[in-house]
C-alpha positions as CSV (number, residue, x, y, z in Angstrom):
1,X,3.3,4.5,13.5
2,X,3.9,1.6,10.9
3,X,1.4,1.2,8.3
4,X,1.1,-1.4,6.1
5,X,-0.4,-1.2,2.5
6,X,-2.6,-3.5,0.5
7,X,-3.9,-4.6,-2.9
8,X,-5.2,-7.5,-3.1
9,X,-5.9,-9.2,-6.5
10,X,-7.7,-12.3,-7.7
11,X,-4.6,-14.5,-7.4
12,X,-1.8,-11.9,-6.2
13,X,-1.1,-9.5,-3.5
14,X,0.8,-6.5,-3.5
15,X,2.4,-5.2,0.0
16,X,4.3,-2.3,1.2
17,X,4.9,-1.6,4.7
18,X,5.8,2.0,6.2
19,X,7.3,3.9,8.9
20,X,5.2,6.7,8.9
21,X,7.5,9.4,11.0
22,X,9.6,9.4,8.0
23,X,7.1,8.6,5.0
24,X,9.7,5.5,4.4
25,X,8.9,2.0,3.1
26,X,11.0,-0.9,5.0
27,X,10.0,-3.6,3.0
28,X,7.7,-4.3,-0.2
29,X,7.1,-7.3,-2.4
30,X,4.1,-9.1,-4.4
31,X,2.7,-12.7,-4.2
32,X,2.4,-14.2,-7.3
33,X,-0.2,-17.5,-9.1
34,X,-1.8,-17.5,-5.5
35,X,-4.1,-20.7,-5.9
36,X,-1.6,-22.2,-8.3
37,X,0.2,-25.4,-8.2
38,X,3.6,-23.0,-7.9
39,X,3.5,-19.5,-6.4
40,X,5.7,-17.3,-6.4
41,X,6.9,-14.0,-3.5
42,X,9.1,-11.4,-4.0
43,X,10.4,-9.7,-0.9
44,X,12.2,-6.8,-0.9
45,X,13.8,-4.8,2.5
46,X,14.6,-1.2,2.6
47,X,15.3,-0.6,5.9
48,X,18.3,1.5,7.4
49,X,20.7,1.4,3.7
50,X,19.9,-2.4,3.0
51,X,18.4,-3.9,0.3
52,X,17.8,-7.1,-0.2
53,X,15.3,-9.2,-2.4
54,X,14.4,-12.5,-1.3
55,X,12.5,-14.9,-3.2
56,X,10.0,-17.5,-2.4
57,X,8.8,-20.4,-4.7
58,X,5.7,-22.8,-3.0
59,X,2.5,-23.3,-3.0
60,X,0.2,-20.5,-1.7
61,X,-3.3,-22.3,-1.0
62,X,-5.3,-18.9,-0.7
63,X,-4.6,-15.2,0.2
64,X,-4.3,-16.2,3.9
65,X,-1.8,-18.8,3.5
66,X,0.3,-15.9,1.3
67,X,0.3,-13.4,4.0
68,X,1.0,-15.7,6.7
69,X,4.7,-16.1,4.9
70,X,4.5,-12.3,4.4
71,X,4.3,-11.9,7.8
72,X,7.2,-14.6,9.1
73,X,9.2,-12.4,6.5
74,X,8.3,-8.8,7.9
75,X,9.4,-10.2,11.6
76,X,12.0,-12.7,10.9
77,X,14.7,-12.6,13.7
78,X,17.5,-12.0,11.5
79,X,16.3,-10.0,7.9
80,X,12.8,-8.8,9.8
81,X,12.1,-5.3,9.8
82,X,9.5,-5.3,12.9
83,X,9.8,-7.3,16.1
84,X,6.0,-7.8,16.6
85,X,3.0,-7.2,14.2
86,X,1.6,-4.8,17.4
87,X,3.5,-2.5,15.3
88,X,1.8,-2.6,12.5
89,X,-1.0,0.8,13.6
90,X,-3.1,0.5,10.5
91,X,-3.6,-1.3,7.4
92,X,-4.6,0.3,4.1
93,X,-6.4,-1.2,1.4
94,X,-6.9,0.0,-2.6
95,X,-10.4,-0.6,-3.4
96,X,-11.3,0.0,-6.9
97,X,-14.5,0.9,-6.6
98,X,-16.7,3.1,-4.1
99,X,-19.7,3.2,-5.9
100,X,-22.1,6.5,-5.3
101,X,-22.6,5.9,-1.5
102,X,-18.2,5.7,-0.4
103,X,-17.6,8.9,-1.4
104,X,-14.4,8.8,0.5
105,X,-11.7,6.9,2.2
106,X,-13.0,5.2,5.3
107,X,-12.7,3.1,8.3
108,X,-13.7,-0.4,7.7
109,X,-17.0,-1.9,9.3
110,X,-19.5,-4.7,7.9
111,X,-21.4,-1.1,6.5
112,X,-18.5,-0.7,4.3
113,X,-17.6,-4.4,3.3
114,X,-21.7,-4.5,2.2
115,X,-20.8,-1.5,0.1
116,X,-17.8,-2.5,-1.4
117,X,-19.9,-6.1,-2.1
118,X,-22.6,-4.4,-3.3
119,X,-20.4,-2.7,-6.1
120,X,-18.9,-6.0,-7.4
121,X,-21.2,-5.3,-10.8
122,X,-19.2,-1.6,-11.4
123,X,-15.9,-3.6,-10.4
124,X,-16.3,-7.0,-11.3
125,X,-12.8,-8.0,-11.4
126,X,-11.0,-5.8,-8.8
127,X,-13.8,-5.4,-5.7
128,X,-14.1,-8.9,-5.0
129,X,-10.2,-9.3,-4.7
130,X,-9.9,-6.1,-2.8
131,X,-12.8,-7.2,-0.5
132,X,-11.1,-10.5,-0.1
133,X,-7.4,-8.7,1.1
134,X,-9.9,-7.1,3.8
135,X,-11.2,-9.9,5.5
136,X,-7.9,-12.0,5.5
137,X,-6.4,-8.8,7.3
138,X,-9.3,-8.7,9.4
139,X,-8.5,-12.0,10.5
140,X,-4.5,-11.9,10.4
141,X,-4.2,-9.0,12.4
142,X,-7.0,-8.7,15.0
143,X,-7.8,-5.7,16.5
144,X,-5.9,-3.5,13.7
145,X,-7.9,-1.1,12.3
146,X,-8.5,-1.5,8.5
147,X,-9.7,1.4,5.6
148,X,-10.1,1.5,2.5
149,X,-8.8,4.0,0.0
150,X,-11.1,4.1,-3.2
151,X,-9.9,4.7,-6.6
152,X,-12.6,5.9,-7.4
153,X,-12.9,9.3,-4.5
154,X,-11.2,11.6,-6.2
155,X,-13.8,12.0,-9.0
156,X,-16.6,12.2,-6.5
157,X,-16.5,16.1,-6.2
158,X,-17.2,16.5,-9.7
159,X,-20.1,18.4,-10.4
160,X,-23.3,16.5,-11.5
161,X,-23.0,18.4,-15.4
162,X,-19.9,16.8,-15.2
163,X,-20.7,13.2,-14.1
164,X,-24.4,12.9,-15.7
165,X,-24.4,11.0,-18.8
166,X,-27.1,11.9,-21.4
167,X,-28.9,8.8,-21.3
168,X,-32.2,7.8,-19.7
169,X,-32.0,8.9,-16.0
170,X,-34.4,6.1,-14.3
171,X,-31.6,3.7,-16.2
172,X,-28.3,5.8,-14.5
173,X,-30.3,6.0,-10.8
174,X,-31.4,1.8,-11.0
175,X,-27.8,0.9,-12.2
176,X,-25.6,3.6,-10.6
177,X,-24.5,4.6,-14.2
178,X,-22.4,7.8,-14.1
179,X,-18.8,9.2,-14.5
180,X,-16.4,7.8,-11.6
181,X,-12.8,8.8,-13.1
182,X,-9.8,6.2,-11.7
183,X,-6.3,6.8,-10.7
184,X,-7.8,8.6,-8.1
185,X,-5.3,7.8,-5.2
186,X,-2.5,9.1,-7.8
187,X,-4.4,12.1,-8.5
188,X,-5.2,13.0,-5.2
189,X,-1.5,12.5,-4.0
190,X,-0.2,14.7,-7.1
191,X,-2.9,17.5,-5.9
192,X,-1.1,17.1,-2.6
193,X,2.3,17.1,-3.5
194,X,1.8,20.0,-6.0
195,X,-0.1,22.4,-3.9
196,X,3.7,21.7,-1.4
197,X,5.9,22.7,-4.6
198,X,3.6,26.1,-5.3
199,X,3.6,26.7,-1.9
200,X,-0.2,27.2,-1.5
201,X,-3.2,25.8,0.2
202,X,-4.6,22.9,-1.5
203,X,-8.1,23.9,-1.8
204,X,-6.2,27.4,-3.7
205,X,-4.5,25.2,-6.7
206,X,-5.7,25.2,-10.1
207,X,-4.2,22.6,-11.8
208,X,-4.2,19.9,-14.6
209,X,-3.6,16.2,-13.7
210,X,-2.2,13.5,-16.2
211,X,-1.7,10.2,-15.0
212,X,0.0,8.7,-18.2
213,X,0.7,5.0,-18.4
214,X,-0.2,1.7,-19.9
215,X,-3.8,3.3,-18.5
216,X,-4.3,6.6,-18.4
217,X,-6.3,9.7,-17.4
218,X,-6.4,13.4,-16.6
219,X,-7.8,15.3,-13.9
220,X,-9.0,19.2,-13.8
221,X,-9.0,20.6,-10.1
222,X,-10.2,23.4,-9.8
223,X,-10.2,25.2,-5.9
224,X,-8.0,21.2,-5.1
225,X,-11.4,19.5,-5.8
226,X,-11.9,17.1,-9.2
227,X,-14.2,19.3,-11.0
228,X,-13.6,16.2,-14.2
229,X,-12.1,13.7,-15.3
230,X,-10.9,11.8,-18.5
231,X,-12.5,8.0,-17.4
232,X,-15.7,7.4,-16.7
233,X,-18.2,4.4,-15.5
234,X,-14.7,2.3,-16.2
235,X,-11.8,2.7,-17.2
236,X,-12.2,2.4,-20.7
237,X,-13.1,6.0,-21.5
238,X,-11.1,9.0,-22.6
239,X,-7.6,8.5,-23.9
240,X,-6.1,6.2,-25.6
241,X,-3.6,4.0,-23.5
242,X,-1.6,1.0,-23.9
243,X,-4.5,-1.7,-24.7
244,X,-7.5,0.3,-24.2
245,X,-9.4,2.4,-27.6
246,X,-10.8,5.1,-25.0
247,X,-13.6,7.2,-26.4
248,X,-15.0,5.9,-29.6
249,X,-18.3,6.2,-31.0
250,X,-20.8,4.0,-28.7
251,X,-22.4,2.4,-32.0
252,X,-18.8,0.3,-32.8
253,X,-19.4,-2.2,-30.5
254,X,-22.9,-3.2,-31.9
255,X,-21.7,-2.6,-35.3
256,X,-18.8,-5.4,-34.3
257,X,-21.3,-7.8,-32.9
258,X,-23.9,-7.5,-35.9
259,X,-21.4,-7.4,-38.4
260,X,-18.7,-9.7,-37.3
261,X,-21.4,-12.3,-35.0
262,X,-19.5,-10.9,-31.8
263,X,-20.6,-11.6,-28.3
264,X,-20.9,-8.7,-25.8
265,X,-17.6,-9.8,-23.7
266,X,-16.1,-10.2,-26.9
267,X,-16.4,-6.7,-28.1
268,X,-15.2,-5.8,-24.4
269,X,-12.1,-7.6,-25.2
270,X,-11.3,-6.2,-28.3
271,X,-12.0,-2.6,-26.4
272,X,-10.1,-3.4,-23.6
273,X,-7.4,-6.1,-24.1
274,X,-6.8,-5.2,-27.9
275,X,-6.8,-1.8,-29.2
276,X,-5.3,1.6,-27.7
277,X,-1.4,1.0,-28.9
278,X,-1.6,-2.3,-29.2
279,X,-4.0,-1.8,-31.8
280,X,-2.6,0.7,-33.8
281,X,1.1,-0.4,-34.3
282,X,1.4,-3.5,-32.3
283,X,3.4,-2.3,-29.7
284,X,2.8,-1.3,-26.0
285,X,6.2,0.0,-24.6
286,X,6.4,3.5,-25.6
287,X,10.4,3.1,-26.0
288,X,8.9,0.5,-28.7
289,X,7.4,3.0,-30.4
290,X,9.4,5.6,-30.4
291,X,12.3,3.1,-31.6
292,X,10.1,2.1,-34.0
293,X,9.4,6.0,-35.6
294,X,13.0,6.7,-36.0
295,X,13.6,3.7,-38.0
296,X,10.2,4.9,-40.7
297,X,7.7,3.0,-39.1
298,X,4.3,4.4,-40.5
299,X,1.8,2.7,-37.9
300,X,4.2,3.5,-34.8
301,X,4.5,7.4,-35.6
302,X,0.4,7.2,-36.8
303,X,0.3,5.4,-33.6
304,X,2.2,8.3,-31.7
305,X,0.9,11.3,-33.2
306,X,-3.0,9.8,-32.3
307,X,-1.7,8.9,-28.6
308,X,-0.8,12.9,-28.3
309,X,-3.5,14.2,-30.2
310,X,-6.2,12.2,-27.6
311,X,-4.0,13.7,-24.2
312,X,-4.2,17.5,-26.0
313,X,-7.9,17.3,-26.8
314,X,-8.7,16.6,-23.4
315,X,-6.1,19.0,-22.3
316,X,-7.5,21.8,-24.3
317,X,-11.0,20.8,-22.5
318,X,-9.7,21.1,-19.6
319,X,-7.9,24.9,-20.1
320,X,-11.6,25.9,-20.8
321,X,-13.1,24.8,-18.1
322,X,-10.6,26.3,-15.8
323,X,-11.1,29.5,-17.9
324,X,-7.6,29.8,-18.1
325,X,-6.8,29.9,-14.7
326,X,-4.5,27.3,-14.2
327,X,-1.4,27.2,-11.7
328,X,0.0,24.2,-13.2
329,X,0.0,20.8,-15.0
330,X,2.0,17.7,-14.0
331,X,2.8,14.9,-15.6
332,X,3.3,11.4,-13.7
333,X,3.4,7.7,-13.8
334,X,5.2,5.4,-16.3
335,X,5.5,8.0,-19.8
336,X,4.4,10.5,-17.9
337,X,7.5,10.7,-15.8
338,X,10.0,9.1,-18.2
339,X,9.0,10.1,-21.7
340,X,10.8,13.6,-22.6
341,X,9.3,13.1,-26.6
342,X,5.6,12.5,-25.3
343,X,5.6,15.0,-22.9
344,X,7.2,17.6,-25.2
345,X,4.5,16.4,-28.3
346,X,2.0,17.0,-25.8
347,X,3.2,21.0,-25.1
348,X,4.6,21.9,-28.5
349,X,2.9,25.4,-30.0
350,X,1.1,26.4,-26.5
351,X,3.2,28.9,-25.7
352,X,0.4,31.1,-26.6
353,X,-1.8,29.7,-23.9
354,X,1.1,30.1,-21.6
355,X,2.1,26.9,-21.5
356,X,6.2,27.1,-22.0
357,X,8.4,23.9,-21.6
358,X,12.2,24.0,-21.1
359,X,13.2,21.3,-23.7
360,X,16.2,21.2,-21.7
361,X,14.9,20.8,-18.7
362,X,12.5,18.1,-19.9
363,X,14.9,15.9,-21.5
364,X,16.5,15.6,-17.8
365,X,16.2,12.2,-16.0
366,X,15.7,12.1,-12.7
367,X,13.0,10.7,-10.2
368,X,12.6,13.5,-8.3
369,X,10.1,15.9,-8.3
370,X,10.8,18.4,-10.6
371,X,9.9,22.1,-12.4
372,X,10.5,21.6,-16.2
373,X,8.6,24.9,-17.5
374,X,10.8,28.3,-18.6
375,X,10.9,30.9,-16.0
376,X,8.4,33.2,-17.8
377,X,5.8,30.2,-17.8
378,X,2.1,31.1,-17.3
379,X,1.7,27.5,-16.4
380,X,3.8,26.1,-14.6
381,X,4.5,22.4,-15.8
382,X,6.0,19.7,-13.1
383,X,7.2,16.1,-12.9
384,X,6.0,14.4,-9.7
385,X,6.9,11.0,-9.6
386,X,3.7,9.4,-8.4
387,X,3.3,7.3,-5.0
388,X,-0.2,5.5,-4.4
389,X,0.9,3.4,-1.7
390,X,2.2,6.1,-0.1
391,X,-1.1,8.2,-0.6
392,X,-2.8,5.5,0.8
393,X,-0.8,5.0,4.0
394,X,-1.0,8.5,4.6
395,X,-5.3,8.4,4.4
396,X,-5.2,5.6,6.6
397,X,-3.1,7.7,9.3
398,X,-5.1,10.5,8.7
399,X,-8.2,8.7,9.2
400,X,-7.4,6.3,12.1
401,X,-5.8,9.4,14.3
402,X,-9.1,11.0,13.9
């Protein structure tokens, strides 16, 4: 089966398409200033030892008009990778947000796109995109099963003490106001491919997620099921990241708007768009920073040092909650996977909570999966290089072959 993958934005698309006997993409690329005057596609193929990147500057009218040149590229008679689109078994879509009622990943009917419209308010910028990707495939490929793969699902299974926010409950049920978590399609495939590496059933592993990027967020499993997460109604809360403050005192943003005559969206902006790394040092990149620290720079190593502190708070949280009990922890996506200094900052002095890192070992590159605790580790730590499309094409078999 061939399975191609999805995510639609307001004026881009991103595509990968899989052969699913052997989990491997044969071609991948992103449409660019859809709408726009001048778009832009990058194709890449991967198929059988060749790759090759082909580019494509025109006007794109509308989604449809950008996958219709996707698709002359996927079965071109020379550099295609199919023959016919009859390949094509399933198509699977990143939806950012479920709401409470799509708990899970699932087969696409008009139930599901009224869902998925109804939760435009708790994903204002990504739902309507990601709801627009489903009906152009709807119409592009007739007859080809679609589902969609929620970012939100994996923090569904969290416990209600655990989701609940202290605030007036008739409020939280009228507006669907709770903890959601995101990342969940990376989380869920790092649950996956962890409980492989130990070598025990999924719904057996104990473990400690970080997702660490220009967003970020951590996951505690406990039994393979979220029992919390670092994000919560969006994915401004918990630590800090690239652009984003994460948890600050609520009262800030009226203080900003009384004080400095902000608007709401405003304050949203300088939450969102303007703090987190940005904020503190003017720098995003954290090869910037850490450039930055060995040449004195006060604000980047401030900038640092909080940026750690934030990841072991919750870290520490989540050692509690797992009463100790923890097979693992893995680190993933962008300084997750590549940052040795971060990830060593993050694990210095636990060796008394049995958390032991082979500083060898982590300054290692590689983009494999990898084991970079000592031998006599309680806690097991791990690198998985993280795969959402590849999580996603993966639900999308599962749930199409039933």
């Amino acid at each position: 089966m061939k399975i191609l993958v999805l995510n639609a934005g307001s004026s881009s698309c991103k595509y990968k398409l899989y052969e699913m006997d052997t989990q491997t993409s044969l071609c991948s690329g992103t449409v660019e200033r859809i709408g726009e005057a001048q778009g832009c596609l990058t194709h890449k193929i991967e198929v059988k030892g060749r790759e090759e990147k082909i580019v494509v500057e025109e006007a794109f009218a509308d989604h449809a008009a950008a996958m219709n040149k996707v698709i002359d590229l996927i079965r071109d008679p020379v550099k295609g990778v199919i023959r016919d689109m009859k390949e094509i078994g399933a198509i699977g879509h990143r939806v950012l947000h479920g709401g409470c009622r799509l708990t899970a990943p699932a087969l696409v009917n008009e139930d599901v796109k009224k869902t998925i419209a109804e939760t435009i308010p708790l994903g204002p910028l990504h739902n309507p995109a990601n709801l627009m990707g489903i009906n152009v495939a709807e119409k592009l490929f007739p007859g080809v099963p679609n589902v969609a793969v929620f970012d939100t699902a994996f923090g569904m299974s969290m416990p209600p003490e655990a989701y609940t926010y202290a605030l007036p409950q008739d409020l939280c049920e009228e507006l669907h106001i709770r903890r959601y978590g995101f990342h969940g399609t990376s989380h869920t495939y790092l649950v996956e491919r962890l409980a492989a590496q130990l070598k025990k059933p999924q719904d057996e592993v104990n473990c400690i997620t970080l997702h660490l990027g220009n967003g970020s967020s951590m996951g505690c499993v406990k039994n393979g099921r979220c029992i919390d997460t670092s994000m919560g109604l969006t994915p401004l809360e918990g630590l800090v990241m690239g652009t984003r403050c994460g948890s600050v005192d609520p009262a800030i943003g009226p203080f900003l708007m009384k004080e400095k005559g902000l608007t709401a969206d405003e304050v949203d902006t300088i939450f969102n768009k303007k703090s987190g790394m940005l904020g503190l040092c003017g720098m995003i990149d954290m090869r910037d920073v850490h450039a930055a620290v060995e040449k004195g720079d006060e604000k980047a190593l401030l900038a640092k040092n909080i940026l750690i502190r934030t990841i072991r708070k919750q870290l520490g949280a989540y050692l509690f909650l797992l009463e100790g009990k923890v097979d693992a922890m893995v680190f993933s996506a962008g300084i997750g996977e590549n940052d040795d200094v971060t990830r060593a900052g993050i694990c210095a002095g636990l060796e008394g909570l049995g958390i032991k890192m082979d500083l060898a070992l982590n300054k290692k590159r590689s983009g494999e999966e990898r084991l970079i605790s000592t031998p006599d580790s309680k806690v097991k730590i791990f690198i998985i290089p993280t795969n959402e499309e590849l999580q996603i094409a993966l639900t999308a078999m599962r749930i199409v072959n039933g």
